[in-house]
C-alpha positions as a printed NumPy array, in Angstrom:
array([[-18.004,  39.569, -20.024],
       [-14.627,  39.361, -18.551],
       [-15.505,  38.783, -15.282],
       [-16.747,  35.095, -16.932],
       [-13.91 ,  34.75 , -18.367],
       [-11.914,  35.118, -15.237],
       [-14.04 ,  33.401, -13.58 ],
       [-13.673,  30.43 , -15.463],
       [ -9.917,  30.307, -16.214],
       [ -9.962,  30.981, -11.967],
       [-11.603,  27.896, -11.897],
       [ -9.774,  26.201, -14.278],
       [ -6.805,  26.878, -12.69 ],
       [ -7.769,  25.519,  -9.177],
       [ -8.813,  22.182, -10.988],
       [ -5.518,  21.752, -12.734],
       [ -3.763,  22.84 ,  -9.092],
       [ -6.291,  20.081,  -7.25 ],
       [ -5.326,  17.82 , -10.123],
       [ -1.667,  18.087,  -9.856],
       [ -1.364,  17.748,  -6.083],
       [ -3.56 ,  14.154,  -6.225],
       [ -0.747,  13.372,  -8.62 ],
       [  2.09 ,  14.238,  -6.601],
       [  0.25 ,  12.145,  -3.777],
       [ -0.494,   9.095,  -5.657],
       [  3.43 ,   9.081,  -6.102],
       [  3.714,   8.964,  -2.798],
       [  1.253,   6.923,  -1.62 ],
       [  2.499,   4.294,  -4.759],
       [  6.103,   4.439,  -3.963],
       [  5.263,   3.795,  -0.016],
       [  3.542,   0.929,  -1.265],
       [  6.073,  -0.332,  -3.207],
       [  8.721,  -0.035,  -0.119],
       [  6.346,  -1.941,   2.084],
       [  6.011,  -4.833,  -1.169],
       [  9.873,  -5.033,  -0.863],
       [  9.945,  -5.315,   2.852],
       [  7.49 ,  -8.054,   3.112],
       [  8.858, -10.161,   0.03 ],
       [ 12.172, -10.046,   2.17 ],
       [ 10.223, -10.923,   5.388],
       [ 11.438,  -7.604,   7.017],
       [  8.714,  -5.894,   9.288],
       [  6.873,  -3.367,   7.763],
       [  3.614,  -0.502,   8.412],
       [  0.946,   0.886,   6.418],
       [  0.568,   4.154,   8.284],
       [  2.5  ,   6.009,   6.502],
       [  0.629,   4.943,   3.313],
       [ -2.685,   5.224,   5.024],
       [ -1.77 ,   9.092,   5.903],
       [ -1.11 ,  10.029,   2.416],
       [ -4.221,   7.984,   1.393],
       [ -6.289,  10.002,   3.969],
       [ -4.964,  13.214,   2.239],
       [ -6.282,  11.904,  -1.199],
       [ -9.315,  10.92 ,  -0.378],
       [ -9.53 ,  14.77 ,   1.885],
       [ -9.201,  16.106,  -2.434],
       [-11.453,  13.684,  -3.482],
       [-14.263,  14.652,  -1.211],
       [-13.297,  18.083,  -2.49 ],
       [-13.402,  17.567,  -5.894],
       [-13.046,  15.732,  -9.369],
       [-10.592,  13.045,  -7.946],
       [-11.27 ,   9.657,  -7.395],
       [-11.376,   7.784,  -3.394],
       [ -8.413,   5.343,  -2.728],
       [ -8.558,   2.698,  -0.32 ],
       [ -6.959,   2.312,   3.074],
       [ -3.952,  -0.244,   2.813],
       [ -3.999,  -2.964,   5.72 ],
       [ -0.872,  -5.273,   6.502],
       [ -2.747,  -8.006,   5.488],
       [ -3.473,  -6.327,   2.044],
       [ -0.087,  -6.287,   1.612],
       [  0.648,  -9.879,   2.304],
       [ -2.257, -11.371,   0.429],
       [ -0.534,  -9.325,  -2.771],
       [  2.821, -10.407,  -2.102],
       [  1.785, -14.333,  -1.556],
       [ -0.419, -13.997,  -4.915],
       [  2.47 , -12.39 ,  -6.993],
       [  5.412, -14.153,  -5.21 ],
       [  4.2  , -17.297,  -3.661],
       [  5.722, -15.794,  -0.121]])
């Protein structure tokens, strides 16, 4: 009976781990955004690799697991948000 038990709080365990490190990642991948938001509002170049790495990682634990897909971020995603929210 305790090998269940183990079993499941082993499982358990690796969900809240798989959980936690999408978290962490989202941070990342939202604060990237964010920076590339502020560049383009002040007409400053920006990229979207970085962003699109850390997206690449997510969606690596969501193919994994109980975490949802993100999308790949394009330049052009960027502007389109920026012209809707700012008018730039």
């Amino acid at each position: 009976m305790s090998n269940v038990h183990e079993a499941i709080s082993q499982h358990s365990n690796n969900q809240h781990q798989h959980i936690q490190s999408f978290l962490k990642l989202e941070a990342k991948r939202e604060s990237l955004i964010e920076e590339a938001i502020f560049l383009c509002v002040n007409s400053k170049p920006f990229e979207v690799e970085q962003i699109n790495q850390v997206t690449s990682e997510m969606n690596k634990l969501a193919s994994e697991g109980i975490v949802p897909m993100r999308k790949l971020v394009t330049k052009e995603m960027v502007q389109e948000f920026v012209e809707r929210k700012y008018g730039k």
